[in-house]
C-alpha positions as CSV (number, residue, x, y, z in Angstrom):
1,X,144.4,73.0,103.5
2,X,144.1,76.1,102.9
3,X,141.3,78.3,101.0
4,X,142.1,78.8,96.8
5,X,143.3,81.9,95.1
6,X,140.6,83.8,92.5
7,X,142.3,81.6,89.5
8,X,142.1,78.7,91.2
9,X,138.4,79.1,91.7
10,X,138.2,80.4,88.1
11,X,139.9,77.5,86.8
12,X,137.5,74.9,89.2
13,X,134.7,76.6,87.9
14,X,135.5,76.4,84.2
15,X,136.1,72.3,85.2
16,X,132.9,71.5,87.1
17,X,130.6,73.5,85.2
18,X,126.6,73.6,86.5
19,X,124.8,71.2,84.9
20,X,127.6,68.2,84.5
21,X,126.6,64.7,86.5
22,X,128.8,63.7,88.7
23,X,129.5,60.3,90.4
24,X,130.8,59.7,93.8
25,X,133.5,57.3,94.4
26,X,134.4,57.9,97.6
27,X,133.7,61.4,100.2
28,X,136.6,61.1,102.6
29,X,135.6,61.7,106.6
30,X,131.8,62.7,106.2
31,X,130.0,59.9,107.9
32,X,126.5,61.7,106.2
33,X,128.1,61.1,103.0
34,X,126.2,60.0,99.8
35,X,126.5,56.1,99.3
36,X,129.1,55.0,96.2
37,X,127.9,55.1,93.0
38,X,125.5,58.0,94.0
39,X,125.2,60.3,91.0
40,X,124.5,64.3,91.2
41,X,124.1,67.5,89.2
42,X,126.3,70.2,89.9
43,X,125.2,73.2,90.7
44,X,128.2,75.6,90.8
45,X,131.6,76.1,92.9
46,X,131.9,78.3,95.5
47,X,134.3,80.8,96.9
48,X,136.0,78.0,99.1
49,X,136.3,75.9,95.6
50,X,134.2,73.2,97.3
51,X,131.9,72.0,94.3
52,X,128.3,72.5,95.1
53,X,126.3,69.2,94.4
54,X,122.6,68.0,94.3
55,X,122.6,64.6,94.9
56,X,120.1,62.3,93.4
57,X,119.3,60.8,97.3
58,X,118.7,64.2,98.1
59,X,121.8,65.7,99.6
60,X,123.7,68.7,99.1
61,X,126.6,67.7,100.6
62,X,129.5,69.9,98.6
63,X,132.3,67.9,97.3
64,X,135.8,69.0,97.9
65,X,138.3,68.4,94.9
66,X,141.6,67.7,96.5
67,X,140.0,65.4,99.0
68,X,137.0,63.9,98.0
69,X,137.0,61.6,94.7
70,X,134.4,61.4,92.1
71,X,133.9,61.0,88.2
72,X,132.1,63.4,85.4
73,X,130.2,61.9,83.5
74,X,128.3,62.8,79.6
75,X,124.9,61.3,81.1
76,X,123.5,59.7,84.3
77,X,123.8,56.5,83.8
78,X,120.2,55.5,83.3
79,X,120.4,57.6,80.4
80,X,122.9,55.3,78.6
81,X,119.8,52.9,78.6
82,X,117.4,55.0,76.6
């Protein structure tokens, strides 16, 4: 895997916006890793593409998009509830 082109960072940028939720389904070989289910704010994409996250247990492990899978969400889920 190589790193991204300038566009292809533009256009991952434009996608994963700072500020959406995210929700982790599954971080592929990071034994660190977030549980399932964990949901996160993002807080930008950097120059590698990797899309910087703030998890809600406290992490910051980055998530990377053609590896890792995940879901956007409109609201954290214990939003929904209010």
């Amino acid at each position: 895997m190589g790193f991204p082109s300038r566009e292809e960072v533009r256009h991952l940028r434009y996608l994963y916006p700072p500020g959406r939720i995210v929700m982790l389904a599954e971080m592929y070989d990071e034994p660190q890793a977030p549980t399932r289910g964990t949901c996160g704010e993002i807080r930008g994409v950097d120059d590698a593409g990797s899309i910087l996250v703030r998890w809600d247990n406290g992490s910051t492990l980055s998530l990377i998009p053609s590896v890792d899978k995940f879901y956007l969400l409109e609201h954290r889920p214990a939003d929904l509830e209010k």
